[in-house]
C-alpha positions as CSV (number, residue, x, y, z in Angstrom):
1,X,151.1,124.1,182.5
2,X,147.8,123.0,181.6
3,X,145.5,123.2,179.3
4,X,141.6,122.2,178.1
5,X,140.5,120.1,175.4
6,X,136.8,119.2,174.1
7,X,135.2,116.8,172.4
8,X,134.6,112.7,173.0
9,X,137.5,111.2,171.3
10,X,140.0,113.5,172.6
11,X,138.4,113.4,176.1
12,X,138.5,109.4,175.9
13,X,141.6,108.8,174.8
14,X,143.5,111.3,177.1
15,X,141.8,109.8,179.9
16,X,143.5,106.1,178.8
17,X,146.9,107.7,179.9
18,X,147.0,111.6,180.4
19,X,147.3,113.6,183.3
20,X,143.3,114.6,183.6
21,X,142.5,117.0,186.1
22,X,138.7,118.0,186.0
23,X,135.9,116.6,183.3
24,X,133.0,119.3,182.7
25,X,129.9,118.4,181.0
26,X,127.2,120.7,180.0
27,X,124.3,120.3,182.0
28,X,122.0,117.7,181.3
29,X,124.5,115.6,178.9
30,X,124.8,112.2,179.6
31,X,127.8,109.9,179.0
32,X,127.9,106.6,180.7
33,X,131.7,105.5,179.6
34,X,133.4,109.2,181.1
35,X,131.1,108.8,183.8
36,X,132.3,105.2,184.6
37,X,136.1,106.3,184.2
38,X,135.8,109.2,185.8
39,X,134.8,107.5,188.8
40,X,137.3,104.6,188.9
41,X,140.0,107.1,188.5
42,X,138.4,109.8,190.9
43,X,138.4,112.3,188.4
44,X,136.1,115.6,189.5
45,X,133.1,115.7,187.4
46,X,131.5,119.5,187.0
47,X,128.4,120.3,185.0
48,X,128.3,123.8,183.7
49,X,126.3,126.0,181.2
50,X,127.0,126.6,177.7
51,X,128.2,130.1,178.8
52,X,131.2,128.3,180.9
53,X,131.9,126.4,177.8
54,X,132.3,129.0,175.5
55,X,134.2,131.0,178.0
56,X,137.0,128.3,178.4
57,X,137.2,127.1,174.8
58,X,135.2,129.3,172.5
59,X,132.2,128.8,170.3
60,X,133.1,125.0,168.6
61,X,131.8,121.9,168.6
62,X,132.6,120.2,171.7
63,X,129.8,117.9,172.1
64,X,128.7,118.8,175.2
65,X,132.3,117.3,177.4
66,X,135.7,119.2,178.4
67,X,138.5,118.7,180.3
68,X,141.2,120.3,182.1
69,X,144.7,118.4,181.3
70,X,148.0,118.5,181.2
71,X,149.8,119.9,178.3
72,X,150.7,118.1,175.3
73,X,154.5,116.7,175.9
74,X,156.9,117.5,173.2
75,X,159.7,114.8,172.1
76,X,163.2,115.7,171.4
77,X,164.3,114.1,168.0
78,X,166.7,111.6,170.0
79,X,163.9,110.6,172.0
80,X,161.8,110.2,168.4
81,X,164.5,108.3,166.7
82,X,165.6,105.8,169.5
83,X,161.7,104.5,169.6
84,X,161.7,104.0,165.8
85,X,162.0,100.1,165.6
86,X,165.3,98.3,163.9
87,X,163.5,96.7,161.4
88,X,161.8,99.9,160.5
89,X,162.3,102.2,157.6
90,X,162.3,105.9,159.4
91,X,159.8,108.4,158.6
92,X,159.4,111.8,159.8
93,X,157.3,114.7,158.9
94,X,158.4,118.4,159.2
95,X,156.0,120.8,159.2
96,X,157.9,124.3,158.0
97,X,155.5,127.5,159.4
98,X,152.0,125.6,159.4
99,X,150.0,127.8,161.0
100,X,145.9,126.3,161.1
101,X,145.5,123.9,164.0
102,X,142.9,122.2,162.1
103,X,145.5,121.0,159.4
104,X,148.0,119.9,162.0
105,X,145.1,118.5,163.6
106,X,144.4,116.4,160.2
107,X,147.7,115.5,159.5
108,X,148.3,114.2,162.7
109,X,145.4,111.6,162.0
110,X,147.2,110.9,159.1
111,X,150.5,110.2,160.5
112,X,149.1,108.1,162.8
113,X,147.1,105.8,160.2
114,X,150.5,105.3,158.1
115,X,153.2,104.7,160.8
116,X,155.2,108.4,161.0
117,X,157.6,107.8,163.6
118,X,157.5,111.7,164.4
119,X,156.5,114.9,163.1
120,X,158.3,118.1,163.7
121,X,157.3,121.6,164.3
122,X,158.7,125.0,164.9
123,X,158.4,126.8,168.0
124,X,158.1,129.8,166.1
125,X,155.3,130.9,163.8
126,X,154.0,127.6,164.0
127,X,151.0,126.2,165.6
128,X,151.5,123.8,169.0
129,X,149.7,121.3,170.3
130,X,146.3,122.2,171.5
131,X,142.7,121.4,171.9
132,X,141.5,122.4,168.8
133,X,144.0,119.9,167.3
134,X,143.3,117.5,169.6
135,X,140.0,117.7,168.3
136,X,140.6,117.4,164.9
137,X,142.8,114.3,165.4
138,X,140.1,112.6,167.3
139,X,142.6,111.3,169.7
140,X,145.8,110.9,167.5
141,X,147.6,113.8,169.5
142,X,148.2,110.9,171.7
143,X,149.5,108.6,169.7
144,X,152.3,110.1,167.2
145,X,154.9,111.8,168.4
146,X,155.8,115.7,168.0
147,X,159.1,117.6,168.5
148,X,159.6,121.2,168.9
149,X,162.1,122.6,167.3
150,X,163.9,126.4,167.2
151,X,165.6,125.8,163.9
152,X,164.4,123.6,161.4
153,X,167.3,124.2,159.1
154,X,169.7,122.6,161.2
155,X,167.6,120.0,162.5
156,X,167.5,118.8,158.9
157,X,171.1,119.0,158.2
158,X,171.8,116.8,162.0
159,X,169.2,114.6,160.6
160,X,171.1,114.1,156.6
161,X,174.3,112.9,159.0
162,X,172.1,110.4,160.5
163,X,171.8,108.9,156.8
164,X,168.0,110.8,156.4
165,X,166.9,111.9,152.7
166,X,164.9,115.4,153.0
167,X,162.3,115.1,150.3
168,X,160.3,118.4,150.2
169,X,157.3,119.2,148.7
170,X,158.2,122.1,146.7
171,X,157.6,122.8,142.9
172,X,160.9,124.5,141.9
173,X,163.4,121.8,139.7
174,X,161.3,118.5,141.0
175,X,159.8,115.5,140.3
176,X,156.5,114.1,140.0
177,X,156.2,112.7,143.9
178,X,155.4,108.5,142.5
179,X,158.7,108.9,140.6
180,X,160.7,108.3,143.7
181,X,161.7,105.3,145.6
182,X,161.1,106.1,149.6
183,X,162.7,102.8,150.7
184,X,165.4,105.0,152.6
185,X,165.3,107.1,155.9
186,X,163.1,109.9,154.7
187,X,161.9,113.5,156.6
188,X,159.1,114.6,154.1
189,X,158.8,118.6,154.8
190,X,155.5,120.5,153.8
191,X,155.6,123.9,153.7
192,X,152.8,126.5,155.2
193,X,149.4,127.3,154.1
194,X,150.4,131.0,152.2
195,X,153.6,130.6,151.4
196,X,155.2,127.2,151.2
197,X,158.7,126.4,152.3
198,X,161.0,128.8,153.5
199,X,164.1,129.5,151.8
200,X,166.8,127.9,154.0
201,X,164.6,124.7,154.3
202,X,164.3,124.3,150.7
203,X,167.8,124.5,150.8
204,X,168.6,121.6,152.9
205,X,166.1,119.2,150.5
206,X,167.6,116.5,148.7
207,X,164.7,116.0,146.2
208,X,161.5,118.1,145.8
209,X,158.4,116.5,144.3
210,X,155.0,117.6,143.7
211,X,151.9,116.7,142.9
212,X,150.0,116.9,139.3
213,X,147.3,118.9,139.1
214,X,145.4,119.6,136.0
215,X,142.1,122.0,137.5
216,X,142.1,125.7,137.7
217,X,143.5,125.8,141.3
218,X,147.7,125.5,141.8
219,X,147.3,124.5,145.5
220,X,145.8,121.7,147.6
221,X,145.2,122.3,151.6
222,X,148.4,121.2,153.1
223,X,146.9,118.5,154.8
224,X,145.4,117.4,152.1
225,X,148.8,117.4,149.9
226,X,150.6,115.6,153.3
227,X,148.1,112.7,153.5
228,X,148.7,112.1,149.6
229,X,152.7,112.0,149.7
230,X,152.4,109.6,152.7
231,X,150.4,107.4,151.4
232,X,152.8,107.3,148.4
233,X,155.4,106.2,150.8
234,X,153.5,103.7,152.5
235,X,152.5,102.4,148.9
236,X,156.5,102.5,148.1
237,X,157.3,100.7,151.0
238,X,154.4,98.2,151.3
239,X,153.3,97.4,147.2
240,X,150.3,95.0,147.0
């Protein structure tokens, strides 16, 4: 199947490697590098009205360039666990029922700026892979690996017998997240927008930690709260 994208970033780095079928550009943009790629790799090159870009991917901001791709390949988790390196502490991210592109989008970014060897997602009532996230991740989709799973629950429990620690971020009987030591195979699970974890998945978690907060709001973005607990890994694993 196949699928379009928008924006530069995205455009540029699924051209370095993706299977790229068409470039559109609304008429009168310029942009020497996709032009110059485009024609060493004989790429068809359409310029169309805004209408046409509205029509195939909606009123955003898509700076003027599309393309028509292949869609985003899923890993399995074996496939995501045999490219971890030897010498490398494991780290996945699961992602129970997130549902805004724009936060998988995000997180994605972030995954790729601290070394997540994977992230996983459900194939139901979850967001996929798509051009709005590719947006978002200004080219990270590309770059960090995502697996699709049906059932989160038991990938979680295949993954505790492969020696992984399920740290969720969940505020029932936890810990304040810098308490804990993440030198050890870890699968950090944040929960949806709405409602958080579900009830099975907080089940399978090992520890649950959470994050301070002493405003008037009892929630952060889950983005927001994914990019904070990974950085505290990186910091546990990597101290100045």
């Amino acid at each position: 199947m196949k699928q379009y994208i928008y924006g530069k970033n995205p455009i540029m780095e699924a051209l370095k490697g993706a299977s790229v079928y068409k470039i559109y550009m609304l008429n009168g943009h310029k942009d020497p590098k996709i032009f110059d790629i485009c024609k060493r790799n004989q790429i068809p090159l359409e310029f169309v009205d805004k209408k046409e870009f509205d029509k195939k991917v909606g009123k955003v901001v898509h700076q003027g360039v599309m393309a028509y791709i292949e869609n985003y390949r899923y890993y399995t988790i074996d496939e995501i666990l045999k490219d971890i390196p030897e010498n490398k502490q494991p780290l996945l991210l699961m992602l129970d029922g997130l549902e805004d592109p724009h936060n998988l989008g995000a997180i994605l970014r972030t995954c790729d700026a601290v070394g997540v060897d994977g992230v996983i997602i459900g194939k139901n009532r979850s967001v996929g892979l798509n051009g709005t996230v590719a947006k978002v991740s200004t080219g990270a989709i590309h770059h960090v690996k995502v697996a699709q799973v049906t059932n989160l629950t038991r990938t979680l429990e295949d993954l505790k017998k492969k020696a992984f620690w399920i740290v969720g971020c969940e505020l029932e009987n936890s810990q304040d997240y810098r308490s804990v030591d993440y030198n050890m195979p870890t699968v950090l699970v944040i929960g949806s927008e709405g409602f958080g974890m579900s009830r099975l998945v907080k089940k399978s978690c090992d520890i649950n930690v959470v994050l301070p907060m002493v405003g008037h709001v009892n929630s952060l973005n889950a983005s927001v709260a994914a990019s904070v607990l990974l950085y505290q890994v990186y910091n546990s694993r990597h101290p100045l």
